[in-house]
N, C-alpha and C positions, 0 to 999 in steps of 0.2 A: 457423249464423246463422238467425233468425228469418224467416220470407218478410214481405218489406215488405206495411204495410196500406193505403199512402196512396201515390200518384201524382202529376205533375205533368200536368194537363190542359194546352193553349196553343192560341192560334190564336182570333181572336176569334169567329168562328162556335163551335166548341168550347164556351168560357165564357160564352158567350152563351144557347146551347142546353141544357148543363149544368145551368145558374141556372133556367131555364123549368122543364126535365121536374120537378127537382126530387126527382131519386132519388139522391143521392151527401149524402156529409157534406162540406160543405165548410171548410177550416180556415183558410186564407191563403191574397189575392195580392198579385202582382207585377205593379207596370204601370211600365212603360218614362217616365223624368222627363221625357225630350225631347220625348216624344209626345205627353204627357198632355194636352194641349191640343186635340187632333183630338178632330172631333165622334164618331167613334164610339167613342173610347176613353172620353171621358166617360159617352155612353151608357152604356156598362160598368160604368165606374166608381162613377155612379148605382145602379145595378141589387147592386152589391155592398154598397154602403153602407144599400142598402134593406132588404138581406139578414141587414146586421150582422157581414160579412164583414169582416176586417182586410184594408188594403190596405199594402203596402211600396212605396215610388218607389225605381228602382232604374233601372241601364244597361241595354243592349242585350244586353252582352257575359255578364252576370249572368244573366237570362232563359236565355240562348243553355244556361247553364252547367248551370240547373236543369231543363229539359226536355230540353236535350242537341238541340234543333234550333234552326236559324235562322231558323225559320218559326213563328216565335209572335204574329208582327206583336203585338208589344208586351205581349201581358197572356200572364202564367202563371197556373196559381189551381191549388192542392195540395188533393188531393178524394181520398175514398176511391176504393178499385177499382172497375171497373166491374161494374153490378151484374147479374150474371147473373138470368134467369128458371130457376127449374126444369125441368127436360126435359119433365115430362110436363103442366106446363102450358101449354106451346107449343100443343098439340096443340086442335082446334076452328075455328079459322077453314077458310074453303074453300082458301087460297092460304097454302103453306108454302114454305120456300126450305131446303134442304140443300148446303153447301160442299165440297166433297169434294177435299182434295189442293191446292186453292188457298193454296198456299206466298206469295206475294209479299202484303206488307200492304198495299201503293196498291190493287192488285184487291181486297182484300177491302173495306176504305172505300167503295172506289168502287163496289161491287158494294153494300152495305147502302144509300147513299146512293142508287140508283134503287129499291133491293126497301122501302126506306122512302116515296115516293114512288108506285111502283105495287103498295101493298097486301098485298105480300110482306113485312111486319113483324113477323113471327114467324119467327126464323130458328134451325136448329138448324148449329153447331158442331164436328165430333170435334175429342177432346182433343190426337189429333196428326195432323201433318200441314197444319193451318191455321195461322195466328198467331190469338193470342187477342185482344181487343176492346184493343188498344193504343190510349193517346194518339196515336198516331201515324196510327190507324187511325180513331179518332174525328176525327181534323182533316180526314181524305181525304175521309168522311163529311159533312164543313162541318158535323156536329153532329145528323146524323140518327139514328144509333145511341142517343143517349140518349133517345128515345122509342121504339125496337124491343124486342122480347121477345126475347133471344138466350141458348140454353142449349147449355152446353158443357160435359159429361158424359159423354158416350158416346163410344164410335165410329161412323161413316158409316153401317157397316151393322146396326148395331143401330136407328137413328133410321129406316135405309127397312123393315127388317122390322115395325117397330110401325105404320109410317104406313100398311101393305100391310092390317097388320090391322085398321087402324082406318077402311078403307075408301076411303084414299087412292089415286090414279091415280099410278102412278112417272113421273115425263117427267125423261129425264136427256139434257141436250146433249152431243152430240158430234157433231164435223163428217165424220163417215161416216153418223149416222143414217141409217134408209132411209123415217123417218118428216120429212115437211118441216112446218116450225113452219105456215106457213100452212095447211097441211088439216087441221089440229086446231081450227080458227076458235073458236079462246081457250078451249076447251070448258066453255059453260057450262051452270051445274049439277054441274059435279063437282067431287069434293074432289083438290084436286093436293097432290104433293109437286114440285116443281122441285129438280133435283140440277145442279148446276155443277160441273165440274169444271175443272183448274186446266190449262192450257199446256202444262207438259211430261208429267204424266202421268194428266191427265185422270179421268171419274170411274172411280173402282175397277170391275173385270168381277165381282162379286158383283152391284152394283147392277145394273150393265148386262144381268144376266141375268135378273134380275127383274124389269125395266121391263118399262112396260106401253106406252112408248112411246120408243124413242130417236131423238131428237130433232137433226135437223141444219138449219140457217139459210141458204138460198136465197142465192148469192152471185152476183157478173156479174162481177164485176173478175178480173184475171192475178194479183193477189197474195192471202193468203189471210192477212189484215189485221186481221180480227174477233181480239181479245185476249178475254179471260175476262170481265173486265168488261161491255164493249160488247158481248158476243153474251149474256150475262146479263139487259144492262137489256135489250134488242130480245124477250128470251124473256117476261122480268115484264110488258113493253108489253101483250105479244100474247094474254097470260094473265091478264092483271089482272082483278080481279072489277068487275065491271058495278053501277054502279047505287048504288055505297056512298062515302057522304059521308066526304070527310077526317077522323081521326079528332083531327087534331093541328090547331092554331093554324098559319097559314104562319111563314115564317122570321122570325127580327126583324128590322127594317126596319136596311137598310143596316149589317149586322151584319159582312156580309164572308165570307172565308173563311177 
C-alpha cells in the first residue's frame, strides 16, 4: 500500500496556525454542527471560507473518528504532510535545536512550542528515535510547528558532526553535566547547537563526547521533576538570541488550543 499523502490536522489552534503559515495544501474540513455557533469556531470557519476551503457540519463523534482523538475541540481540516525543511537548509541562524531519543510526542510538541517562541525555530529531527511532526504533535505545539524549519533526514549524529563543522558550539543537556546552564550567561555571539535529549535514554554518548559543553540545570527541590520539555524551554530561555524581533505574527486572537 501506498504511504498516505494527506492527514487530518485538529485542534483549533492547529487550523488556525496551519491556514496563517500557509505551507500545506489544504483539501477539506470538518466542524462540529453543535458547536458551530461559538465565536471561535466561526472565526475558523471564516478563515476557511476565505480560503476557499470546503467545510462539512458533522458530530463530535465523526471528528473523534477522522483524527482518531478527542481533542479536536470541534474543527478537523485534511491537509497534506507536514512540510519538512531540507537538512542543510536549517543550518545559519545562531540558535539551532537538536532532539535526540526524545521518544514521547507531548515532549516533542511541547518542546518545538517553547524553541518556537525562544528563537530556536530551526530544528533538526533523526529519522529514528524521535516521532515525526504528528498531528498530534502539532496540537501540543498549539500550532507553533507550522512556522518552524524542521528537517528530518539524518541521524543525531550526523546533524552534530556538520554543525561542529560549521562552527557551531555543542551544548547538550544532561542532568549530570559538570557545566551549569547559568555560567554560560546565554553565550552570546556564538553559534549553538542545543541537543536535548529524551528521559529514559538521553542524548546518545557520541554527541556527548563531542560537546563543547554538557549541560546540567541548577535544581533546589528533593525531587528531580524537570521532564524533557520543561528543562528544554528553561535551556532555549537561557540561550535565546538577544536583540531579534519576532519573526512571526502572535497567535490568533482567542484561537485556543
Amino acid at each position: 500500500m501506498a504511504p498516505s499523502t494527506r492527514e487530518f490536522l485538529y485542534g483549533l489552534n492547529p487550523c488556525f496556525e496551519a491556514l496563517r503559515a500557509g505551507r500545506r495544501k489544504f483539501y477539506d474540513a470538518f466542524v462540529n454542527d453543535a458547536t458551530r455557533d461559538s465565536a471561535r469556531l466561526k472565526k475558523l470557519v471564516a478563515l476557511l471560507e476565505k480560503n476557499g476551503i470546503p467545510i462539512q457540519y458533522t458530530d463530535r463523534g465523526r471528528l473523534t473518528q477522522l483524527c482518531g482523538s478527542d481533542e479536536h475541540q470541534g474543527a478537523v481540516i485534511r491537509t497534506s504532510l507536514y512540510p519538512y525543511a531540507p537538512w542543510e537548509e536549517i543550518f545559519g541562524p545562531d540558535r539551532l535545536l537538536l532532539l535526540d531519543n526524545v521518544e514521547d510526542p507531548h515532549n516533542v510538541g511541547a518542546i518545538l512550542r517553547s524553541a518556537e517562541i525562544f528563537g530556536f525555530g530551526n530544528v533538526f529531527l533523526p529519522v529514528k528515535g524521535v516521532p515525526e511532526v504528528y498531528p498530534s504533535v502539532v496540537k501540543v505545539s498549539a500550532g507553533a510547528a507550522e512556522f518552524m524549519r524542521i528537517a528530518r533526514e539524518k541521524d543525531s549524529n550526523r546533524y552534530a558532526r556538520e554543525a561542529k563543522e560549521r562552527g557551531y558550539k555543542i551544548l547538550a543537556l544532561d542532568a549530570h553535566g559538570k557545566s551549569e546552564l547559568d555560567s554560560l550567561n546565554g553565550m552570546p555571539g556564538e553559534k549553538v547547537l542545543l541537543v536535548v535529549g529524551g528521559e529514559d535514554r538521553g542524548v546518545g554518548q557520541f554527541i556527548l563526547n563531542m560537546a563543547d559543553h554538557i549541560v546540567s540545570i541548577e535544581q533546589c527541590g528533593h525531587v528531580n521533576s524537570l521532564n524533557a520539555s520543561v528543562a528544554a524551554g528553561i535551556a532555549m530561555h537561557s540561550l535565546r538570541p538577544r536583540g531579534v524581533a519576532a519573526a512571526v505574527p502572535p497567535p490568533a486572537e482567542d484561537a485556543g488550543e
